[in-house]
TORNU-883520 format. One line per 10 residues: their letters; for each residue x, y, z of C-alpha. Coordinates in nm, 2 decimals, m for minus. Each point is the difference from the previous one (the first is absolute). Example, Ala and Ser with C-alpha at 12.3 -4.5 7.8 and 13.67 -1.06 7.14 Angstrom:
# residues 2
as> 1.23 m0.45 0.78 ~ 0.14 0.34 m0.07
***
This chain:
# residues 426
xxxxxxxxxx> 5.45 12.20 7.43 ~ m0.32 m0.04 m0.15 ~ m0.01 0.38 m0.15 ~ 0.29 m0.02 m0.20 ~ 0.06 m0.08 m0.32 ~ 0.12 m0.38 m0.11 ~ 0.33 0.16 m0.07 ~ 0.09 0.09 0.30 ~ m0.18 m0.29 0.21 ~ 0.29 m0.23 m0.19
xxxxxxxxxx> 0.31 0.19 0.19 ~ m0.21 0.13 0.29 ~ m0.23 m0.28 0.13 ~ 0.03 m0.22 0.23 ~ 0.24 0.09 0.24 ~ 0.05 0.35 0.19 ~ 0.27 0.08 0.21 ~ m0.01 0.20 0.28 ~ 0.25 0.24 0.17 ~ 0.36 m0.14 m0.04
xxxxxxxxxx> m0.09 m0.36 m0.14 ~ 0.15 m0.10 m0.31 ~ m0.14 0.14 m0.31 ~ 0.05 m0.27 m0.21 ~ m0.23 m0.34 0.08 ~ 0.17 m0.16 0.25 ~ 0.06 m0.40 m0.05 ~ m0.12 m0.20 0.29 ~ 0.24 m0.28 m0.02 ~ m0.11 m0.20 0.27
xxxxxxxxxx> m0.23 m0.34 0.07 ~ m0.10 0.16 0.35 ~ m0.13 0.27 0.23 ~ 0.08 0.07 0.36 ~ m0.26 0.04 0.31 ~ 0.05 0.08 0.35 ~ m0.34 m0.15 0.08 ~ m0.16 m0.33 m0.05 ~ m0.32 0.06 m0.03 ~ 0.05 0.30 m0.27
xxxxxxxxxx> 0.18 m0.30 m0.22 ~ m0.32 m0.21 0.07 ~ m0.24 0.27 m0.09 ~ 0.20 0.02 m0.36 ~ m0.11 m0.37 m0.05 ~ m0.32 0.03 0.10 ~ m0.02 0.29 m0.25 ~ m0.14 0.21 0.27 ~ 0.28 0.25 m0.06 ~ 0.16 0.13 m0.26
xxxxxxxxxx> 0.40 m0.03 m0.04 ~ 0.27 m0.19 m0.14 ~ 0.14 m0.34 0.16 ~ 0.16 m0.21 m0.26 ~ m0.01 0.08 m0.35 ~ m0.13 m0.33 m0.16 ~ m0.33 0.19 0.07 ~ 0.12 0.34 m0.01 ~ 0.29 0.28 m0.03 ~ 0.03 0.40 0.00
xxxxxxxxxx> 0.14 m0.04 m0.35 ~ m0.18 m0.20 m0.17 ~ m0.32 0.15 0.20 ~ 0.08 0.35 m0.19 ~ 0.05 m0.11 m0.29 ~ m0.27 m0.23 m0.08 ~ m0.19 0.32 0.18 ~ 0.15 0.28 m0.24 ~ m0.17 m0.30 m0.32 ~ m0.31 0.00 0.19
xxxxxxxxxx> m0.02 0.38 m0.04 ~ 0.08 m0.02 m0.37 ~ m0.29 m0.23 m0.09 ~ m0.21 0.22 0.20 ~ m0.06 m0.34 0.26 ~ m0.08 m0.05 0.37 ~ 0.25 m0.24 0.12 ~ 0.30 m0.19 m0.16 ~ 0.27 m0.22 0.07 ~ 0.35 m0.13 m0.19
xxxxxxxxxx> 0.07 m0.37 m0.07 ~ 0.29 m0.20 m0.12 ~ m0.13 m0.02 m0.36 ~ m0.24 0.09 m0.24 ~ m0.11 m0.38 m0.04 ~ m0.01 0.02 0.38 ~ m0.26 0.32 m0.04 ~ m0.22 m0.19 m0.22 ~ 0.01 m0.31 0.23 ~ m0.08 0.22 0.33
xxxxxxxxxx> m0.24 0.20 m0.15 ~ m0.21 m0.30 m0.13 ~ 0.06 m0.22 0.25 ~ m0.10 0.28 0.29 ~ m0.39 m0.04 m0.09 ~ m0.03 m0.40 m0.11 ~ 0.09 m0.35 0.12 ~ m0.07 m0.34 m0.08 ~ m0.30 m0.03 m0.22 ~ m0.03 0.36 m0.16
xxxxxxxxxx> 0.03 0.14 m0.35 ~ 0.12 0.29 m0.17 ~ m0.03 0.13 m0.34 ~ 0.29 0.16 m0.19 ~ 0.09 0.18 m0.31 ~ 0.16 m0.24 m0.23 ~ 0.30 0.21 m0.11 ~ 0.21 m0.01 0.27 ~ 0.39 m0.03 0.07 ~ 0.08 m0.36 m0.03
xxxxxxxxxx> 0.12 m0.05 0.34 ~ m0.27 0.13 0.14 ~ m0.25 m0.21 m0.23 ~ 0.17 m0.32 0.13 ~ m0.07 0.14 0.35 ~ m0.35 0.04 m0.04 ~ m0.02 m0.31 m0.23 ~ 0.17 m0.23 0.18 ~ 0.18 0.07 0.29 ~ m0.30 0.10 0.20
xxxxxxxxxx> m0.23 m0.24 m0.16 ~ 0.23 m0.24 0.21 ~ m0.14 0.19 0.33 ~ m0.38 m0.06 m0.13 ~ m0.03 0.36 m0.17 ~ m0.13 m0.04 m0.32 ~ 0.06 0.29 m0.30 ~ m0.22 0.07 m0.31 ~ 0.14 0.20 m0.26 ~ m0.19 0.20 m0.23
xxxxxxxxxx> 0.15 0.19 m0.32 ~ 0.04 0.44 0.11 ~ m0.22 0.04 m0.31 ~ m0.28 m0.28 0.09 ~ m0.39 0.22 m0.02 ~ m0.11 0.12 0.33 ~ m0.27 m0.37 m0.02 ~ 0.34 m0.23 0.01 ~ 0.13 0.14 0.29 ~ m0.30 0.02 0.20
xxxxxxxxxx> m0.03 m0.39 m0.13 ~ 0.37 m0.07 0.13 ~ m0.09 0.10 0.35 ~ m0.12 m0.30 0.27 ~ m0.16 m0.01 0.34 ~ 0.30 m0.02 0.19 ~ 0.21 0.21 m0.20 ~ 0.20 0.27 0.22 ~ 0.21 0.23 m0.26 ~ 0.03 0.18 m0.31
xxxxxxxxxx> 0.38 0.00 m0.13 ~ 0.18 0.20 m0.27 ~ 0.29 0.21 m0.14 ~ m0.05 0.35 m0.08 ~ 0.24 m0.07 m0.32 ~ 0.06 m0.39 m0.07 ~ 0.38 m0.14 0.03 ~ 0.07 m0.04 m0.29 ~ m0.32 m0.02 m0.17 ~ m0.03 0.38 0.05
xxxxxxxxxx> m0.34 m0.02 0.02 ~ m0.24 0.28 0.15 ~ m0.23 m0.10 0.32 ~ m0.34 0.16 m0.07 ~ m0.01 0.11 0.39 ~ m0.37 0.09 0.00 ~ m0.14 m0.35 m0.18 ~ 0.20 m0.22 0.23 ~ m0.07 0.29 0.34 ~ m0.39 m0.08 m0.07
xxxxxxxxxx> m0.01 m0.37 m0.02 ~ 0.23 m0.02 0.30 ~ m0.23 0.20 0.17 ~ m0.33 m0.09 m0.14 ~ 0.11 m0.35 0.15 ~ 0.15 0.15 0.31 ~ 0.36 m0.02 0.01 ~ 0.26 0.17 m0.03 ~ 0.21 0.12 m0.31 ~ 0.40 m0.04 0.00
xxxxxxxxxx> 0.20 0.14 m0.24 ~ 0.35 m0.07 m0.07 ~ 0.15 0.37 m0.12 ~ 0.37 m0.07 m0.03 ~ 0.03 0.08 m0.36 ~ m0.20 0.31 0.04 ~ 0.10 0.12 0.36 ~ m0.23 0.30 0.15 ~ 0.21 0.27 m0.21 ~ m0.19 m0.14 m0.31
xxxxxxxxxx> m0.31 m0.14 0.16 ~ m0.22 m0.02 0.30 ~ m0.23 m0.29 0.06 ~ m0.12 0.14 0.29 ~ m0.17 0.27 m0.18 ~ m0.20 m0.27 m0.25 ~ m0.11 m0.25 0.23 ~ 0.25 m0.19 0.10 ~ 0.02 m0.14 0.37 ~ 0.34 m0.14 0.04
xxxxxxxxxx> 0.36 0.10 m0.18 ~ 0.31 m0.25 0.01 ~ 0.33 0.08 m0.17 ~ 0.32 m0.16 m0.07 ~ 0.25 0.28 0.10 ~ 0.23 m0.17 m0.14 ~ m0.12 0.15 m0.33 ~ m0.01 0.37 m0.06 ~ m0.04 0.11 0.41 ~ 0.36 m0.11 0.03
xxxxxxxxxx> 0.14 0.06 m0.33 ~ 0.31 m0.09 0.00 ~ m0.02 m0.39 0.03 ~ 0.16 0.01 0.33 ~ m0.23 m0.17 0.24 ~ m0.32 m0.23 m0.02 ~ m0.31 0.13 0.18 ~ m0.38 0.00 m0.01 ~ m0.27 0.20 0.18 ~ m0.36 0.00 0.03
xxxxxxxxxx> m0.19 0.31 0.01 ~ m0.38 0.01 0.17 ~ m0.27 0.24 m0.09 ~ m0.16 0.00 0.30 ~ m0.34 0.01 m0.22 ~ m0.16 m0.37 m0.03 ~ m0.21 m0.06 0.27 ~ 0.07 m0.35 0.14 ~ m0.27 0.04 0.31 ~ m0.27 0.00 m0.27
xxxxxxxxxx> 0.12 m0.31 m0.13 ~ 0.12 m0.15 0.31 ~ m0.12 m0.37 m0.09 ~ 0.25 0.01 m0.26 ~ 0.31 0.15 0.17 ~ m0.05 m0.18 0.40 ~ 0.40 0.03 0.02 ~ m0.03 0.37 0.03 ~ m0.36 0.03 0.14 ~ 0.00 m0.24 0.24
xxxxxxxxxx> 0.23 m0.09 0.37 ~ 0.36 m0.11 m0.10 ~ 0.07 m0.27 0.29 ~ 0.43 0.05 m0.06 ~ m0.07 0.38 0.13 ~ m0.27 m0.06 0.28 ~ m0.32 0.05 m0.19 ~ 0.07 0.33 m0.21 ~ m0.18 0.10 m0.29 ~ 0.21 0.19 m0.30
xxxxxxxxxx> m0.30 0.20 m0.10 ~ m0.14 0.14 0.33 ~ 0.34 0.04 0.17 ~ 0.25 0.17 m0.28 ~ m0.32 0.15 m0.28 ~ 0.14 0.06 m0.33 ~ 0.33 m0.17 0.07 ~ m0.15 m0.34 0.10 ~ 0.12 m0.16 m0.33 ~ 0.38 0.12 0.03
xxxxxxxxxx> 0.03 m0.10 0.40 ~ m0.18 m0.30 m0.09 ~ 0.33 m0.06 m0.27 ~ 0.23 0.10 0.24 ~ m0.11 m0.18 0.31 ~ m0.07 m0.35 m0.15 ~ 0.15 m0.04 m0.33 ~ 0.28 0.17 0.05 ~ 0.05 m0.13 0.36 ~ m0.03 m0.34 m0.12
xxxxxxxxxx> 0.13 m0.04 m0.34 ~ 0.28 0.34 0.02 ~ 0.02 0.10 m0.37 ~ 0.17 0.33 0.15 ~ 0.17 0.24 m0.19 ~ 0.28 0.09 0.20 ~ 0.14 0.37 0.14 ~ 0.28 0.03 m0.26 ~ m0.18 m0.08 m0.30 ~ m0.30 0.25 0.07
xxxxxxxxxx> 0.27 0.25 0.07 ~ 0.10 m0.04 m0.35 ~ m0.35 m0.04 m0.13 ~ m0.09 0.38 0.16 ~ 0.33 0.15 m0.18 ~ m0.17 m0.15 m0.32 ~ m0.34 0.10 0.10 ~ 0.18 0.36 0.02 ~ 0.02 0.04 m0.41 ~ m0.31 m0.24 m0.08
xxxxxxxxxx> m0.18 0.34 m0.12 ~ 0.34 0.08 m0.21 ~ 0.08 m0.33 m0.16 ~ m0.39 m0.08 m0.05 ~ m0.01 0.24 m0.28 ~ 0.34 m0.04 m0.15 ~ m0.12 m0.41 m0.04 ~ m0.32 0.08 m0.17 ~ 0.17 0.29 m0.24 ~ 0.27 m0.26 m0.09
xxxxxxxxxx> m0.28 m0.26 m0.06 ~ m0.14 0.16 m0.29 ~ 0.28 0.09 m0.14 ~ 0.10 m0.35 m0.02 ~ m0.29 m0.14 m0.08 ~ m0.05 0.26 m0.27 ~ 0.34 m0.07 m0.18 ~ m0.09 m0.35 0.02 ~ m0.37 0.01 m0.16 ~ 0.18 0.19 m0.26
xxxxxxxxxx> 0.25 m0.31 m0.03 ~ 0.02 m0.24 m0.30 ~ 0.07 m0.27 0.18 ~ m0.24 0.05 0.30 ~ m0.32 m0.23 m0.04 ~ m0.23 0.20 0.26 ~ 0.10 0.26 0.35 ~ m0.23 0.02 0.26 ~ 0.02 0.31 0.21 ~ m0.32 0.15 0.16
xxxxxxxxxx> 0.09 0.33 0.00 ~ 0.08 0.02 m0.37 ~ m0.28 0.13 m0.18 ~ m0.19 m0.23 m0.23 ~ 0.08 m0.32 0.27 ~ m0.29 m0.23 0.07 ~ m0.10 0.15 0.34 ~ 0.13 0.38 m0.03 ~ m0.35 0.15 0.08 ~ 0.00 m0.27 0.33
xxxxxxxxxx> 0.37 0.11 0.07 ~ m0.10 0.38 0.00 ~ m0.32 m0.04 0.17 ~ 0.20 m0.18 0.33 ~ 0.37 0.16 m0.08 ~ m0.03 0.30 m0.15 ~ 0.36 0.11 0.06 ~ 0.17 m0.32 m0.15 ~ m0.05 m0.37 0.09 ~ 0.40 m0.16 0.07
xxxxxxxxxx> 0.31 m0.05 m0.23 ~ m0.07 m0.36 m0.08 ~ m0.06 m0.07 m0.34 ~ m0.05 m0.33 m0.22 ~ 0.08 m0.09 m0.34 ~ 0.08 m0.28 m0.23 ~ 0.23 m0.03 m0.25 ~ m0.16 m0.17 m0.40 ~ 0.27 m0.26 0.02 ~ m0.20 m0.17 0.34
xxxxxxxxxx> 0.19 m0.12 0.29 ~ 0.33 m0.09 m0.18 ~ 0.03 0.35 m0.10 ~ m0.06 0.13 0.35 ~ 0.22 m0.19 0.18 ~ 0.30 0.11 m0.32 ~ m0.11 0.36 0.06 ~ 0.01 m0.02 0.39 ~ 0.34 m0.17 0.01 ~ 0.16 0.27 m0.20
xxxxxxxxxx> m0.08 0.25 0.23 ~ 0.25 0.19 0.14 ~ m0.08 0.29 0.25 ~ m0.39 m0.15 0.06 ~ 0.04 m0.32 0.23 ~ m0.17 m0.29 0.03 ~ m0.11 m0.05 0.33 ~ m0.28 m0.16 0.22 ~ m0.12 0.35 0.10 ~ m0.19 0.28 m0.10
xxxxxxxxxx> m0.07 0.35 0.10 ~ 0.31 0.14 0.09 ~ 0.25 0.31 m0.13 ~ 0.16 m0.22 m0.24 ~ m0.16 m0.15 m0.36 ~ m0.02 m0.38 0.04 ~ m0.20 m0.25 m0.20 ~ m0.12 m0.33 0.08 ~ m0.18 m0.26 m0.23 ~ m0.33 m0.14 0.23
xxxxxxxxxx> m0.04 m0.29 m0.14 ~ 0.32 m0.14 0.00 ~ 0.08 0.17 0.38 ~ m0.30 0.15 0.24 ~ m0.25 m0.20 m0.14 ~ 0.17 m0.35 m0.09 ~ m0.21 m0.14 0.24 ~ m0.32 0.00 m0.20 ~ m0.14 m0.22 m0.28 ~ m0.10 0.18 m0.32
xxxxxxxxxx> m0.31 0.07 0.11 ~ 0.07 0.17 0.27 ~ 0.23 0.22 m0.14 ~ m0.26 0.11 m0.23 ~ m0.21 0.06 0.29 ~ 0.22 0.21 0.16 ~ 0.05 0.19 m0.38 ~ 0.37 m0.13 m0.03 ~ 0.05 m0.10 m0.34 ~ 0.29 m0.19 m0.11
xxxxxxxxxx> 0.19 0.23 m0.12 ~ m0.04 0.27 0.24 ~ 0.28 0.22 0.09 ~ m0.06 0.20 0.31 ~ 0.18 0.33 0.03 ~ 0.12 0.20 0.29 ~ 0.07 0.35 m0.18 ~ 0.25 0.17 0.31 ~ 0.07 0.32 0.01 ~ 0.30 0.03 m0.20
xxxxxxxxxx> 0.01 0.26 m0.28 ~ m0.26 m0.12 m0.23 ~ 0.20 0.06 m0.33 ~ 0.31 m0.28 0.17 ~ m0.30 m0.23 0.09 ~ m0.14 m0.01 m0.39 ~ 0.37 0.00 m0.11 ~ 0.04 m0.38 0.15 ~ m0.34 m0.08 m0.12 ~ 0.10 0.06 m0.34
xxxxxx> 0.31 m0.20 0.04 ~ m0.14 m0.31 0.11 ~ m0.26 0.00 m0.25 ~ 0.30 0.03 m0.26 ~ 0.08 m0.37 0.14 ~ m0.38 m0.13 m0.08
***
């Protein structure tokens, strides 16, 4: 599929059928796999074969479609998981163990902060976190000898700030590792990572990919491009023997898709964070319209971050694709088409007058989500992000009074309508 355009990779990827098989993704709703021969099932284990044997590890379904988001970040292997937290664990947790560091963006989705912060701390991982806009010198000074990754969002939750791919690609590699990039917010319609140095892509396809808020997923997209032989003293788990399959090595044995076998074989064998059948059924109907809805979200944005500059009562808006915003001229270089339709604001009366304005929506819900067909808001602080101290939250650019905006695709004009509404109660 890799000649045609993005467009049609979103409806035709993935999955091919041949001559009288169903035309529609068929769900594969089903823990296991038969075999008339023994020793073909113990070739699958030994990953001396290729094939399907209990899907923990793997399934047709999920297979094509974690294959058909491969081909739409232009990667070279890719697999589904159960969540997008569960992405961002796996794909961190693939390359380190006990002892190692990583360095991350600062402005991240709070769950996600905690994860690094905390959660896998606990395992012996430590995390330093650097501001997006820290000088090429305070990176490079963030970076240790046993550091093993670079982390990021292409477009901060809810922060909305802008990854400058190529600063944070060249210390990663100047220090030889690799660069992950979480591009939920973006998804490949709006940006490619690959294409600006980037090694690694997670998403939660929860988000946008699904649209629709129907299913939690997550995948994790390899390039294919960082070379872990040249650094193999850093990366032993994929350059040297694996005892639990009889002395393989990722890199030698599967090339380009070490990294993503490497997932699937032991993380996923061992910890089972899959997504199942029925939900990436779901998540490749939504994956069907991404191209569609992409567009509709970021027109609706401005639109509604427009009438709400304009707004008496609106203190500040934060939208990267509106002209005049802080990091426009970063949004355009990296997203030239539109960045997402998240958008933040605060309202002059503070917090009180957030929450007033938020409860008297009517057709725009409060939820704990974000990214789907529907207009929802959420206030971080008091939700996503209760779990950090003050300064954190200013770390992460969440001010207190941040409102964080899901503009759906409803008709724009009803959208503004219930804005203008609710700010009547403030």
């Amino acid at each position: 599929m890799s000649d045609y355009k993005i467009e049609t990779k979103c409806i035709q990827s993935g999955y091919t059928p041949g001559n009288g098989e169903p035309r529609i993704l068929p769900i594969y709703q089903s823990t296991t796999f038969k075999y008339n021969s023994s020793d073909q099932m113990g070739r699958l284990f030994d990953l001396e074969e290729a094939g399907y044997f209990y899907t923990r590890l793997q399934n047709p379904t999920n297979d094509a479609v974690a294959a058909k988001i491969c081909d739409l970040e232009g990667g070279a292997a890719a697999m589904l998981t159960s969540s997008g937290q569960a992405a961002n664990f796996y794909a961190i947790m693939n390359i380190v163990e006990a002892g190692d560091h990583i360095v991350c963006a600062s402005a991240l989705y709070g769950g996600t902060y905690n994860l690094y912060a905390h959660t896998i701390r606990k395992m012996g991982v430590e995390a330093t976190f650097v501001d997006p806009e820290c000088t090429p010198e305070e990176l490079d000074a963030a970076f240790k000898y046993n550091t093993k990754a670079v982390f990021g969002e292409t477009i901060a939750n809810p922060a909305l700030t802008i990854l400058d791919f190529e600063k944070f690609a060249k210390a990663a590699h100047t220090h030889g590792v690799p660069f992950i990039v979480d591009n939920t917010f973006a998804t490949p319609i709006n940006c490619r990572p690959f294409e600006w140095g980037v090694d690694i892509v997670t998403h939660s396809t929860t988000k946008y990919m699904d649209g629709h808020a129907a299913c939690v997923g997550g995948a994790i997209v390899d390039s294919g491009n960082f070379d872990w032989e040249a650094h193999a003293d850093k990366f032993p788990g994929l350059t040297t023997p694996d005892e639990t399959y009889h002395g393989i090595i990722y890199t030698q044995k599967f090339g380009k898709a070490a990294y993503i076998t490497k997932a699937t074989s032991q993380l996923m064998r061992d910890l089972g964070s899959i997504q199942s059948p029925q939900n990436a059924f779901l998540l490749n109907l939504g994956l069907e319209t991404l191209h569609l809805r992409m567009a509709r979200h970021c027109e609706n944005a401005i639109k509604a971050a427009t009438y709400l500059q304009n707004h008496e009562k609106v203190a500040w808006v934060n939208c990267p694709s509106l002209p005049g915003a802080p990091q426009y001229n970063l949004a355009k270089k990296y997203m030239p088409n539109g960045t997402c339709g998240v958008i933040t604001f605060g309202l002059k009366g503070g917090r009180d007058a957030a929450v007033k304005m938020m409860d008297a929506l009517k057709m725009i819900a409060i939820v704990t989500h974000v990214a789907d067909a529907r207009s929802c808001v959420l206030h971080p602080a008091s939700h996503t992000h209760r779990q950090m101290n003050e300064q954190e939250l200013l770390e992460a650019g969440v001010q207190p009074d941040l409102i964080r905006f899901s503009v759906g695709i409803e008709n724009a004009d009803d959208i503004i309508a219930d804005l203008e509404q609710a700010l009547q109660a403030v």
